[in-house]
N, C-alpha and C positions, 0 to 999 in steps of 0.2 A: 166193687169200685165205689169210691165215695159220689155224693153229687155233687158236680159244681155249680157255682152260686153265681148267676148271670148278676152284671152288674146294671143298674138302672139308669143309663146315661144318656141322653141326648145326644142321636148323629151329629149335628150342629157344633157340637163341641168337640167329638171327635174330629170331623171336616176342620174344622178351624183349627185344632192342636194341630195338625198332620200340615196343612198347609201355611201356618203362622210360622215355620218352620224350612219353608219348603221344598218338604222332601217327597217326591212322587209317589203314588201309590203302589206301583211294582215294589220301590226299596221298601217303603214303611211294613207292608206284608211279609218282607222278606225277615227286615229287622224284629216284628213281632211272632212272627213262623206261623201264622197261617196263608193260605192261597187268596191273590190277589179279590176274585168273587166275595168270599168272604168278609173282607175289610171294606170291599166297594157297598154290601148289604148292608155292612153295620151305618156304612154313614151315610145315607138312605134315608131318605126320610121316610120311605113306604116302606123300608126293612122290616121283616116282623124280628130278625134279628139283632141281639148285641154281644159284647164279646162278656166272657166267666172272668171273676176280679184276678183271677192270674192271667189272663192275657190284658190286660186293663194293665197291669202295673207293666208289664214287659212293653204297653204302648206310650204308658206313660217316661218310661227310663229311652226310648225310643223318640219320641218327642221332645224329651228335657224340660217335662213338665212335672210340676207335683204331681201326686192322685184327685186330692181334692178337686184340681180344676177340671178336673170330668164330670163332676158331680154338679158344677153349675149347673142351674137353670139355662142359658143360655151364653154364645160364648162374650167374652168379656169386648165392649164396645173402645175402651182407651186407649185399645194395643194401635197404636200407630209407627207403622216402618220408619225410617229415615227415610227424606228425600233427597235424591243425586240432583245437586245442582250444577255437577261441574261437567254436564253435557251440555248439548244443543238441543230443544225442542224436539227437531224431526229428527236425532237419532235414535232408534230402537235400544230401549232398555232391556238387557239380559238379567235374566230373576235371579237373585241370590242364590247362593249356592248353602242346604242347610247347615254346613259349618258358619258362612259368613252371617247368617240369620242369626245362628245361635249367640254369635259373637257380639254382633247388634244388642239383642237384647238384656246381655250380660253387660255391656257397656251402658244400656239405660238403667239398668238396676242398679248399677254404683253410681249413679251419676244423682238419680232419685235419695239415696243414702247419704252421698256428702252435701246436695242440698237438704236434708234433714238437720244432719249433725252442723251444719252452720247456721241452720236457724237456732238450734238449741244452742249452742254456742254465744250467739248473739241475744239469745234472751236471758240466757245468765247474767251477762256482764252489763244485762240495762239496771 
């Protein structure tokens, strides 16, 4: 049997992919197939464990993150949610569901892209 090739990632960015998302840790084990223990060691900071670059990508398609962003140093500081302003203060806010996460953050990626393409737009035509 070949050896697999532990990948060198920081819990921190594990924990932060999985919950920038947020998808519990029961499902995300489920979706990357190992047992619940195991995914809680990886993102541990005392874990002497992490996961082999083939469970690495199945957490990354999992997350709906590139691979690369496991390999940060630390996880990324600018990711900010949208905030619900169209409640009341003292109503309790229920967490995204990680479809509508997902959706979030694909809506700020396009949104970051056509303010791009209309600055460049606008620096042409000065």
């Amino acid at each position: 049997m070949a050896k697999q090739i532990k990948a060198l990632v920081k819990p921190s960015v594990l924990k932060w992919a999985r919950e920038s998302l947020n998808l519990p840790l029961a499902d995300a084990a489920k979706k990357i197939g190992v047992k619940v223990p195991k995914l809680a060691e990886w993102e541990s900071e005392s874990g002497g464990s992490s996961p082999t670059i083939g469970q690495l990508r199945k957490a990354a398609n999992a997350y709906k993150r590139p691979l690369a962003v496991f390999f940060l140093p630390e996880p990324p500081r600018d990711f900010d949610a949208l905030k619900d302003f169209r409640r009341l203060p003292e109503l309790t806010r229920l967490p995204a569901t990680p479809k509508l996460s997902l959706e979030i953050r694909r809506a700020q990626m396009r949104r970051e892209i056509a303010l791009e393409l209309a600055a460049s737009v606008v620096s042409l035509n000065c």
